[in-house]
N, C-alpha and C positions, 0 to 999 in steps of 0.2 A: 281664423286659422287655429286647430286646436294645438295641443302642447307640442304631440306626436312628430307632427310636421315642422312646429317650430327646432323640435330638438335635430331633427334630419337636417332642415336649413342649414343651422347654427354648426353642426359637423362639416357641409359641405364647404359653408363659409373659412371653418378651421381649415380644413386639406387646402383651400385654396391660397389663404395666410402663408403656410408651411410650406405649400411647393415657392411661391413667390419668392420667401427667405432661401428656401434651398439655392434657389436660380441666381439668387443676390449673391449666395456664397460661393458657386462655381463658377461665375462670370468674373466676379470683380475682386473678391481676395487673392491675394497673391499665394498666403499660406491656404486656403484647400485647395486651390490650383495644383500646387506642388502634391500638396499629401494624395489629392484624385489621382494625378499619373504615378506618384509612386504605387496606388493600389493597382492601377491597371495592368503598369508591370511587374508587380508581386502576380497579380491573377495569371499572367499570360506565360509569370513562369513558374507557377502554380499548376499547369499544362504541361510544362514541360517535364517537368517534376513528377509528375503523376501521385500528384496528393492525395492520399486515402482522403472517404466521407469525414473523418473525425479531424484529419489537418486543414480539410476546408470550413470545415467548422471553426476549430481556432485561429485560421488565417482572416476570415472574415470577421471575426467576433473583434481581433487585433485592428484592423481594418476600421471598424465599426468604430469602434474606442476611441482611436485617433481622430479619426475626424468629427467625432461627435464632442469631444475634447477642444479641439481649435476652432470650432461653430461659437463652443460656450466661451472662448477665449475671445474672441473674434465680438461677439458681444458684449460681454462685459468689457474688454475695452473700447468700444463705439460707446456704452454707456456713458463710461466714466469720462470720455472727451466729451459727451455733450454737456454734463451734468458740471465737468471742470475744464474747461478749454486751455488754460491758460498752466502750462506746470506747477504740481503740487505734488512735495513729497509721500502724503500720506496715499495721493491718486497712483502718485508713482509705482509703489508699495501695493497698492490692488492690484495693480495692471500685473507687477511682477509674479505676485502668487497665480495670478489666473493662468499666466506664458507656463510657471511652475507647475499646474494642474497637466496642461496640454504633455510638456514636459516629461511627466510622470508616466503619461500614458503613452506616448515614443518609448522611452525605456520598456516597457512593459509588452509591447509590440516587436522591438527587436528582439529581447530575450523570447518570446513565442515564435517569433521567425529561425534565431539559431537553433531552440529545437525542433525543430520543424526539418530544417534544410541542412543543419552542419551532418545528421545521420548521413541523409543523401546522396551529399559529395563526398565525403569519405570514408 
């Protein structure tokens, strides 16, 4: 098998990895559970709204952000229970900056939403 193909496999193998993780994290976390239907009904009333191309751009990119935020959240604290099962302040402490990352990026998605929608409604 020359390189060519190997590096074709070794991609296929990645997306396969990736969707897996994906399905792991819409299935069974409870936080992107919550953030997927909040994006569904942002999107649904992102419709109703009649969002210009450029606020679905930043609606999605908000969108994006967030859950790609509480994924890395969502890992790093699986990490950190495997690595530390038993409580530990300084574990504690990671866990909390990483919820703080997720955090970060909510705030940053509601203030993209209020400009977005506060125009709209009034």
């Amino acid at each position: 098998m020359n390189a060519e193909s190997n590096f074709i496999l070794n991609r296929i193998k990645a997306v396969k990895y990736a969707a897996k993780g994906f399905w792991i994290l819409i299935t069974s976390e409870k936080s992107i559970i919550v953030q997927v239907i909040i994006a569904i009904i942002m999107t649904i009333f992102g419709f109703i709204m009649h969002l210009s191309a450029t606020e679905w751009m930043f609606q999605f990119f908000a969108i994006g952000l967030i859950l790609v935020a509480e994924s890395l959240n969502t890992a790093i604290e699986k990490m950190a229970d495997f690595i530390h099962p038993e409580h530990h302040k300084k574990i504690g402490t990671i866990k909390d900056i990483s919820a703080g990352a997720a955090f970060f990026a909510a705030i940053f998605a509601v203030i993209i939403g209020f400009i977005i929608y506060i125009p709209k409604l009034f």
